[in-house]
Structures are given as structure tokens and as C-alpha cells.
C-alpha positions as CSV (number, residue, x, y, z in Angstrom):
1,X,24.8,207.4,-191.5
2,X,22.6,207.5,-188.2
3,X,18.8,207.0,-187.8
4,X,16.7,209.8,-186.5
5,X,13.5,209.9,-184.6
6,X,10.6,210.4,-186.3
7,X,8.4,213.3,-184.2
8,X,4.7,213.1,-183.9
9,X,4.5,216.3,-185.1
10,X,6.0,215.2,-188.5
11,X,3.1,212.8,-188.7
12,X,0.1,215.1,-188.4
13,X,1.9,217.0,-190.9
14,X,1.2,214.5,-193.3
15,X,-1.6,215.9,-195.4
16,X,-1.8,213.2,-198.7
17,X,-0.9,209.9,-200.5
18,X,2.8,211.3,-201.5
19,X,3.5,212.7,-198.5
20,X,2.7,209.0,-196.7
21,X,4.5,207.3,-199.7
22,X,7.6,208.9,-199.0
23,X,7.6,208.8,-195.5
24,X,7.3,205.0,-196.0
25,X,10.3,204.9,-197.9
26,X,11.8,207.4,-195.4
27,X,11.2,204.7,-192.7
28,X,11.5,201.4,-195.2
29,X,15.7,203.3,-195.4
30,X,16.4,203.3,-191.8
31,X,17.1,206.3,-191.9
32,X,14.2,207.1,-189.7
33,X,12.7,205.1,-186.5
34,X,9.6,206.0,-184.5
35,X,10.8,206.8,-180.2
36,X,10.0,204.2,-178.0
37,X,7.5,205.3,-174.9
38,X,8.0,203.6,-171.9
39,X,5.3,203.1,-169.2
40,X,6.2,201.7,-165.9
41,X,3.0,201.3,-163.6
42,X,2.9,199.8,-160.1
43,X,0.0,198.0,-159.5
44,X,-1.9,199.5,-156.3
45,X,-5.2,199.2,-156.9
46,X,-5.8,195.4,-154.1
47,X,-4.5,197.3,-151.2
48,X,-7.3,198.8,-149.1
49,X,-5.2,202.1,-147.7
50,X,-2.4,203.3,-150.4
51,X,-1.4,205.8,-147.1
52,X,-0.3,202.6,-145.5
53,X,1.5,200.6,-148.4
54,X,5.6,200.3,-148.8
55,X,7.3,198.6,-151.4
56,X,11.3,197.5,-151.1
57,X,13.5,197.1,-154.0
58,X,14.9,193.3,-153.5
59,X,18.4,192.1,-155.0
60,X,17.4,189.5,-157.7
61,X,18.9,186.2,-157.2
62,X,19.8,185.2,-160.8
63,X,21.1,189.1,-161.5
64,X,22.4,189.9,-158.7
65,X,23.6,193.2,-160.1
66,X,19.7,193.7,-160.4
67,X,16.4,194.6,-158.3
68,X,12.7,193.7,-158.3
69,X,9.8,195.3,-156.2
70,X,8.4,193.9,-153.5
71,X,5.3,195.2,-151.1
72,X,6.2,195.4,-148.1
73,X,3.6,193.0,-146.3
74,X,1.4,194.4,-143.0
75,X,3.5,197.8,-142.9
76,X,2.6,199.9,-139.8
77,X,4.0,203.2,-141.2
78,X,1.6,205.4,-141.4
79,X,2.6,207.7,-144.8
80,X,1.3,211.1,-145.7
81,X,-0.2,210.5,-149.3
82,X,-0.6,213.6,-151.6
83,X,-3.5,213.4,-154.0
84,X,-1.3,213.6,-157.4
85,X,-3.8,213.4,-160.2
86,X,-5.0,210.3,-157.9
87,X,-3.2,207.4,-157.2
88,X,-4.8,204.4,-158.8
89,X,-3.4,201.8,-161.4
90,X,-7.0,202.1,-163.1
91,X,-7.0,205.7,-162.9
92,X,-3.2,206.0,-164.4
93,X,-3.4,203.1,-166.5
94,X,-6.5,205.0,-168.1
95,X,-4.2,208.3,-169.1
96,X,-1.6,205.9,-170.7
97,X,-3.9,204.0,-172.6
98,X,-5.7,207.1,-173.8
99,X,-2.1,208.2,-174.9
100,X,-1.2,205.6,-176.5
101,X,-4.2,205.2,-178.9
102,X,-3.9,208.4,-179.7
103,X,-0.6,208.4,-180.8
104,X,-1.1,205.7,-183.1
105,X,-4.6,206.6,-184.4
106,X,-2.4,209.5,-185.7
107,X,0.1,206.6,-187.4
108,X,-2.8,204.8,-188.5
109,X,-4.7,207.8,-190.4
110,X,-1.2,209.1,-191.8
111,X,-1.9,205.7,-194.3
112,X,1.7,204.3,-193.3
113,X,0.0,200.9,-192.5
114,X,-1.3,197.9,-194.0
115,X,-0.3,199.5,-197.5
116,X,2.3,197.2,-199.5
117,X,4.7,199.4,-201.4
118,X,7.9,199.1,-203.4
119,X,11.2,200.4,-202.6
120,X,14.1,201.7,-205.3
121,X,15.8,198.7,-205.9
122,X,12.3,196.7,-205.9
123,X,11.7,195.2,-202.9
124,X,8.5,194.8,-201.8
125,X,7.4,195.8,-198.1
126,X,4.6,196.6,-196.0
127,X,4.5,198.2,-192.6
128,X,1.8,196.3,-190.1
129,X,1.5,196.6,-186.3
130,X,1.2,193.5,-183.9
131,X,0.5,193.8,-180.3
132,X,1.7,191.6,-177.1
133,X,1.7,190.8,-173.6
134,X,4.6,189.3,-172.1
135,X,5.2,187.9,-168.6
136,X,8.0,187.9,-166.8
137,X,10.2,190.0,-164.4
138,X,10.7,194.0,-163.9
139,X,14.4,194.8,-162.4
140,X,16.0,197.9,-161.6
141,X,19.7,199.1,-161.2
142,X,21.1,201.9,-159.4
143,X,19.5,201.6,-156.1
144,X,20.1,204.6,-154.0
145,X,17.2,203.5,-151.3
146,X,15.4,200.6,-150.7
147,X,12.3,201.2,-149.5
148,X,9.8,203.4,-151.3
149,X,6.0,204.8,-150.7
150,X,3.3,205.1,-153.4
151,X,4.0,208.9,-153.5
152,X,8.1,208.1,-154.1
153,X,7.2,206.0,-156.9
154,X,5.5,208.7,-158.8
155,X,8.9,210.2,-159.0
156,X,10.9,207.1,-160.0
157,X,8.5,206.6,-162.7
158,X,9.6,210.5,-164.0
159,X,13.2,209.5,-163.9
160,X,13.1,206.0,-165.7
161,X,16.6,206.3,-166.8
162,X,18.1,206.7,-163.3
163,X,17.0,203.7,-162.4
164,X,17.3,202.0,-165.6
165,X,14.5,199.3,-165.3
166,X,14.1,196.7,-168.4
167,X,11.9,193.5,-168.4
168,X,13.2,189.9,-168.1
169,X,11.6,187.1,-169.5
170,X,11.2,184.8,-167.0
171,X,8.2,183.8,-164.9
172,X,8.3,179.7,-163.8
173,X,5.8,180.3,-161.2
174,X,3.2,181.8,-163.9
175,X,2.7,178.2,-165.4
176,X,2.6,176.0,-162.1
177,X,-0.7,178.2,-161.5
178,X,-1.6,178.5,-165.1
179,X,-3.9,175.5,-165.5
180,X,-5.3,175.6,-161.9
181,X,-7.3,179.0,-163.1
182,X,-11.4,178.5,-163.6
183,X,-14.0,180.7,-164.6
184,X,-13.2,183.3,-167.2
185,X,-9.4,183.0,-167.1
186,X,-9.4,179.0,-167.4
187,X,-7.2,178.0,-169.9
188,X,-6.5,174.5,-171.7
189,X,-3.0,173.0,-173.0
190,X,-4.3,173.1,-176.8
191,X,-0.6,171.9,-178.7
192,X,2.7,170.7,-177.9
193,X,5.6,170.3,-179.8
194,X,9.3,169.3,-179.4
195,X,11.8,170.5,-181.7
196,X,15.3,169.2,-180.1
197,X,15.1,166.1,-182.4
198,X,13.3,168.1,-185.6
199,X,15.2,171.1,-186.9
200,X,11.8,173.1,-186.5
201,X,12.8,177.0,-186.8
202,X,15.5,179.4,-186.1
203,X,15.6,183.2,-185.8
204,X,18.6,185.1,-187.5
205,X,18.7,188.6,-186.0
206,X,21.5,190.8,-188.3
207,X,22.4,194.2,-189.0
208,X,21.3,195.5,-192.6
209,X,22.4,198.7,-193.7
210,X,21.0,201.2,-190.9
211,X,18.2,198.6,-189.4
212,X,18.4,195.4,-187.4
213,X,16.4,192.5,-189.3
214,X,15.1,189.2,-188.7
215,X,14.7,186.4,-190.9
216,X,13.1,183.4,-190.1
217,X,13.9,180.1,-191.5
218,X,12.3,176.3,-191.5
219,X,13.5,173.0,-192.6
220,X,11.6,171.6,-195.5
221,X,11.9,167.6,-195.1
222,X,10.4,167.4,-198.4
223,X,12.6,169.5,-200.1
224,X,15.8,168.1,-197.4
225,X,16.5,172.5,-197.8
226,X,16.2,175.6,-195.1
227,X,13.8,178.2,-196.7
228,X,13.2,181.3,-195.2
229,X,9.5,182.3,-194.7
230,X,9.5,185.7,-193.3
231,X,12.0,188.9,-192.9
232,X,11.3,191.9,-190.9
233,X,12.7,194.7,-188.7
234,X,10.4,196.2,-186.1
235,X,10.1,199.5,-184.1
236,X,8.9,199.4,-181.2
237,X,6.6,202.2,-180.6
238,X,5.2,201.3,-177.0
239,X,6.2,198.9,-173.6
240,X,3.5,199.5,-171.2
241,X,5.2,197.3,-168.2
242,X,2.8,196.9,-165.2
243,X,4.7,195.7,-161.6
244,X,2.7,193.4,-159.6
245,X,5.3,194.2,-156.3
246,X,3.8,190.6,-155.4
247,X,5.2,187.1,-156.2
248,X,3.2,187.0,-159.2
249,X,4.6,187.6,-162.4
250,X,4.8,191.9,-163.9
251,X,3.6,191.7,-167.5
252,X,4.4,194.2,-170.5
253,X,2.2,194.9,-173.0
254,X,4.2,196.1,-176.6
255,X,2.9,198.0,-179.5
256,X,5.2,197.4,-182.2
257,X,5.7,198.8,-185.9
258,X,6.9,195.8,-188.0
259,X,8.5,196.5,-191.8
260,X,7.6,192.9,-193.4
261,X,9.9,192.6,-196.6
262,X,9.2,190.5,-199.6
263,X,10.7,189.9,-203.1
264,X,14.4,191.0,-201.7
265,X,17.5,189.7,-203.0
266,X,18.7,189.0,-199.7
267,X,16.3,186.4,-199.4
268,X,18.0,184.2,-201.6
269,X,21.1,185.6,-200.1
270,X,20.1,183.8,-196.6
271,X,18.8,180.7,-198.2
272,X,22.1,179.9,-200.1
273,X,24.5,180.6,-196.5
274,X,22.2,178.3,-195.1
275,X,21.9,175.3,-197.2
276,X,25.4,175.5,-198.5
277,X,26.7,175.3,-194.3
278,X,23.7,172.7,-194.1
279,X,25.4,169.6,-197.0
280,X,28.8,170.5,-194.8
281,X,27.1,170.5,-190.7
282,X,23.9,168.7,-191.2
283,X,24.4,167.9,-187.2
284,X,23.1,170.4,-184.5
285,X,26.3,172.0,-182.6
286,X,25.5,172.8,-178.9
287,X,21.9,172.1,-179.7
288,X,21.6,174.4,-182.6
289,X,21.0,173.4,-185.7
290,X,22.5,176.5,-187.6
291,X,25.8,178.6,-186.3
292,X,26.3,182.4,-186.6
293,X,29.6,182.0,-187.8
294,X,28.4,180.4,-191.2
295,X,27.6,184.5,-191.6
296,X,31.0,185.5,-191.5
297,X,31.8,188.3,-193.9
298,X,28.2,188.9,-195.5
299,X,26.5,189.9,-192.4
300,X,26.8,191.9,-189.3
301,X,26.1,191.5,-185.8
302,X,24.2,187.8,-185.9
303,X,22.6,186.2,-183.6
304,X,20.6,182.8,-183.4
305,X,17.8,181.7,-181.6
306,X,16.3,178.8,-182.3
307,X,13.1,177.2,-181.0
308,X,13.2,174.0,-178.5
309,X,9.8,173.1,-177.2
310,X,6.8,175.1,-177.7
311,X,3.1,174.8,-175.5
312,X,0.2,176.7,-176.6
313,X,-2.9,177.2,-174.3
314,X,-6.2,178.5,-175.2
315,X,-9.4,179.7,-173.9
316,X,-12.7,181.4,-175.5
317,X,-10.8,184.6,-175.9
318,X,-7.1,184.2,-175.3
319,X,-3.9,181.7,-176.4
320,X,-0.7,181.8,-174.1
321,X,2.3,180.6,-176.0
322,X,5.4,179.3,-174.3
323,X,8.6,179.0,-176.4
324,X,11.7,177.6,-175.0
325,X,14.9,179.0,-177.0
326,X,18.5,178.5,-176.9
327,X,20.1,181.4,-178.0
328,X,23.8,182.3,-179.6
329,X,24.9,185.7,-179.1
330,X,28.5,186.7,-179.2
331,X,30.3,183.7,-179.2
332,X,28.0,182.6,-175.8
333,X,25.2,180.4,-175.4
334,X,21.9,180.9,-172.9
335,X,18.2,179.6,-172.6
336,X,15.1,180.9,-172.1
337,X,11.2,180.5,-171.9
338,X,9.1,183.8,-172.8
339,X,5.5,183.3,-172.0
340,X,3.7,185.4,-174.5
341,X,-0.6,186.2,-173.9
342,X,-2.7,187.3,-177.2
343,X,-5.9,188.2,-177.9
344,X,-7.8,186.0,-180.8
345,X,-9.0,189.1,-182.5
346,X,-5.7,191.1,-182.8
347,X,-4.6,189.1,-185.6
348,X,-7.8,190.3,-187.5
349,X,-7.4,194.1,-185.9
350,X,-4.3,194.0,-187.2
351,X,-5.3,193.7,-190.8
352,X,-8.1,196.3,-190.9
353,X,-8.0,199.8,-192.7
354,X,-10.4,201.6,-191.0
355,X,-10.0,202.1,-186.9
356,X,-11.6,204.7,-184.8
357,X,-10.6,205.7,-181.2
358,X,-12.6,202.8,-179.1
359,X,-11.6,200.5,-181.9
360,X,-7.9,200.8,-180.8
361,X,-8.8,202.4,-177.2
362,X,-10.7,198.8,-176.3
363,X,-8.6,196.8,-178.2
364,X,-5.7,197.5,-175.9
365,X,-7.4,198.0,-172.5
366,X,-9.5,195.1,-172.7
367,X,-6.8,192.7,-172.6
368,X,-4.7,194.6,-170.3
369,X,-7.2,194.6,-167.6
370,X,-8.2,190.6,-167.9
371,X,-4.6,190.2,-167.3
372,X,-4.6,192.7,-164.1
373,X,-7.8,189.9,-163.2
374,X,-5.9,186.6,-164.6
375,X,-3.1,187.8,-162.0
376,X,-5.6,188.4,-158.9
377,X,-6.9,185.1,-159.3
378,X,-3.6,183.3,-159.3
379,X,-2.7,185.3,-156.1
380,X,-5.4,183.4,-154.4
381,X,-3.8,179.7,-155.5
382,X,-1.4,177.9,-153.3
């Protein structure tokens, strides 16, 4: 059996408490998923004439089958620019923000969140939201021409699976600048750690029954035993990705839906694979502690990523978190840093029952736009 998308127009449909009950089991199945929207937003709003801006489409050096945007620097072409709604990243980013809180103010008041329910065989779940901003790279495929006006993009952005752009996690020259920033977007190095020597925590992602699930595991030294302290499956319901066109990082902010699970007999299920593979490998194989292939024949599709190093840097209103991971998917081995920006009352937004429109309106533009600040200052560092 294959998942459906949940429309929108189911959700305003839901009128009472049984009607959100079962669409929570409806969703806790599989059976249904909410649709992804994608934004993709070039940022124009530094340039003093958009009639006299041009962006390129470079070939990426690491993917080589890949391209980021660049602005063209002190273009003479003189473009004719048709007013389209108004070309600004404030003016756009306005609409898609308004959008988006829309959408899930009509989630929110459909009571499908922040309420723990059981499920037919038991299980406990509840369904929670967590929001995101992530730093890194925006690349395209399918080039058919390089170079590209303001008015040119407005199209692309119509036709995003022409192009077929998806976000990289990668951004080294973020954190060079990152602690040279003053004023309001100053930030301090608040907690290091180093995991290559401790067994500190690994990510299983798996396949079960019609949703893909993570569990995440630690290594009690106490106990000497792996315990697994949270499982969930997530839906992403929105990637806003804004494209600097500049040698500073893009950054993607992401709305997801997130089914936490609790009191499931897979639990114990994972736990048991672990610590049984654990008194046989207790060494770390190609620097990770735990293998996919102790999964063999009781789960589908795994994949590990374990946690090397991770930084954490804070400020009056914001922590940055960097994770290095090594990853196993496939039978091959990779690394990578995501750079992850939150703001220190999401966590608490994230919990409440009761949201209006500027609750959710502010709580996603606020940090969207110190970022759009954050990477105008580190423009100006050398």
C-alpha cells in the first residue's frame, strides 16, 4: 500500500474531536503524509538597481554534475524589468510567510498537534512541530542557460522541477566569519564536545511499514548498554530556501511535522539488535561505532549516522549548532558538517496549545530576517 497526500482542504473539513482523532491515526498509519511546499527566493533586496543585476549559474566544484548562483558583479546590461507583483525578497518573502502560517494555523486549530494519543496495537504517539534554519549550499541541474535576469528568475522559481534544485549542507566559510560578528548577531562558542573516542549517539534511519523512522540511541557507561531515547518519523510540510547569489552561505528555513512514538514494541526491538551486535563488535568499524548490517532481516532500508564532534554557539536570542557526522548509506561511507540556527523560544512555541496568526506569522519571520542581517554583516568581513 502507498501513502497519499493529505489536501488542505481535508483539513478545514475537520469540524470536531473524532474527526481530528481519526485523522491522527490516519496519519500515525502512513497511510497519509502532508505535501511538501517548496520556496526558492533569490535574495535581491542589497543591489541598488534590480534593472541592472545578472546572476550566472556556476558549475559546483565538489558536484560537478551541479550548479550554484552567482551575481554577476558590476554588470553593464541594462535589462528591461517588468513590475511582477514587485520584485523584492522582503516583498516576496512576505507572501510566502503569510502562506505558510496560514497553512499551518489551519493544522494547528484542526487539534492534530501537541495531543498524545494511542494507536490500535497501543503505542503511544504524539504529533509536534519543530522549526529550523540550515546553512549551506543551493545547486541546480539541468542547465539550459547560464545567465539569468531578476525577471527570468521569476520563471525558474514556477518551474522548480525543471531545474531540480535541493540544498547541500555545506558552508566552511559560514564559521571562519562566524565569531568575527559584533553587535546584535555576535555569537560565543558556548560547548564542545568530541565523540570519536566516546560512543556519544547514532541516528538509525529505517523503513517501517509505510513511513521512514528514526531512532536515536546513546551509550549508557553506567549501564555498559545502548538505549534508545527517542523514535520518530517526520513530514516535512515546508523548505523555505533563500539564495544569497554571493559567497556567503543560502540558508533554508524547515517547518516540519514530527510523529514522536513512545511505549512501541519496536523499541525494545532496536535495543536488543544493538546490544546483542555490541558484546560481539564492541570496537568502532570505519569510525562507527554501530553497522547497518547488524539490521539484516528485521529492518529495511538502514542507514547510520553517527555524531563526531559537535560546537554549539549562543547569543541573547539564538544558538548555532554544528554537528560533524559520518554517515553509512548503502554499503558507502561520507562525512558531513550541517550548521543548524534556532531560535531560544521555539522550543517553548513548540509546546503551546493556543497560537494566533502573529504568534506563528512572527515566529517564523523574525528569525528569517536576522538571518538575511547575520549574512549582510558577514559580507562586510574579510
Amino acid at each position: 500500500m502507498k501513502f497519499s497526500y493529505f489536501r488542505q482542504k481535508d483539513i478545514r473539513d475537520i469540524s470536531n474531536e473524532n474527526d481530528s482523532r481519526d485523522t491522527r491515526l490516519v496519519f500515525s498509519s502512513g497511510r497519509y503524509k502532508f505535501s511538501t511546499k517548496r520556496y526558492h527566493i533569490l535574495e535581491s533586496d542589497n543591489f541598488i538597481d534590480a534593472n541592472k543585476v545578472e546572476y550566472k549559474f556556476v558549475k559546483d566544484d565538489i558536484k560537478e554534475d551541479k550548479y550554484y548562483i552567482r551575481k554577476v558583479e558590476n554588470s553593464k546590461k541594462d535589462f528591461m524589468f517588468v513590475d511582477l507583483g514587485g520584485f523584492t525578497t522582503y516583498k516576496i518573502l512576505g507572501g510566502c510567510i503569510n502562506q505558510i502560517t496560514t497553512r499551518f494555523l489551519e493544522i494547528f486549530k484542526a487539534n492534530l498537534l501537541n495531543v498524545m494519543f494511542k494507536t490500535p496495537d497501543d503505542t503511544v504517539e504524539i504529533f509536534k512541530f519543530r522549526l529550523n534554519i540550515y546553512f549551506g549550499r543551493e545547486l541546480f541541474s539541468n542547465i539550459e542557460k547560464e545567465s539569468f535576469t531578476p525577471n527570468e528568475w521569476i520563471k525558474y522559481r514556477r518551474e522548480p522541477e525543471k531545474n531540480m534544485p535541493s540544498f547541500h549542507h555545506y558552508a566552511p566559510q559560514f564559521l571562519k566569519k562566524l565569531l568575527k560578528l559584533q553587535g546584535e548577531f555576535k555569537f560565543q562558542l558556548e560547548e564542545k564536545e568530541d565523540y570519536e573516542i566516546t560512543k556519544g549517539k547514532v541516528h538509525i534511519y529505517f523503513n517501517h511499514d509505510l513511513k521512514r523512522r528514526m531512532a536515536k540511541l546513546k551509550y549508557s557507561e553506567e549501564d555498559s548498554l545502548w538505549k534508545l531515547t527517542e523514535l520518530r518519523d517526520t513530514n516535512t510540510l515546508v523548505n523555505l530556501d533563500l539564495i544569497s547569489g554571493t559567497e556567503e552561505p543560502d540558508f533554508r528555513f524547515s517547518m516540519r511535522i514530527r510523529c514522536e512514538t513512545y511505549k512501541s514494541p519496536i523499541i525494545s526491538k532496536i535495543e536488543n539488535i544493538v546490544n546483542e551486535a555490541h558484546t560481539k563488535n564492541s570496537k568502532p568499524k570505519n569510525g562507527l561505532w554501530l553497522q547497518a548490517k547488524y539490521f539484516e532481516g528485521v529492518l529495511e532500508n538502514v542507514e547510520i549516522s553517527q555524531t563526531i564532534t559537535k560546537k554549539r554557539f549562543i547569543n541573547e536570542n539564538y544558538k548555532i549548532s554544528v554537528h560533524t557526522l559520518k554517515k553509512e548509506s548503502k554499503g558507502e561511507l561520507s562525512d558531513q558538517e550541517t550548521i543548524c540556527l534556532e531560535s531560544l523560544n521555539w522550543r517553548d512555541i513548540e509546546d503551546e496549545n493556543k497560537l494566533g496568526y502573529g504568534d506563528i506569522y512572527n515566529t517564523i519571520s523574525k528569525p528569517i530576517h536576522y538571518v538575511r542581517g547575520m549574512m549582510n554583516e558577514l559580507k562586510k568581513i574579510r
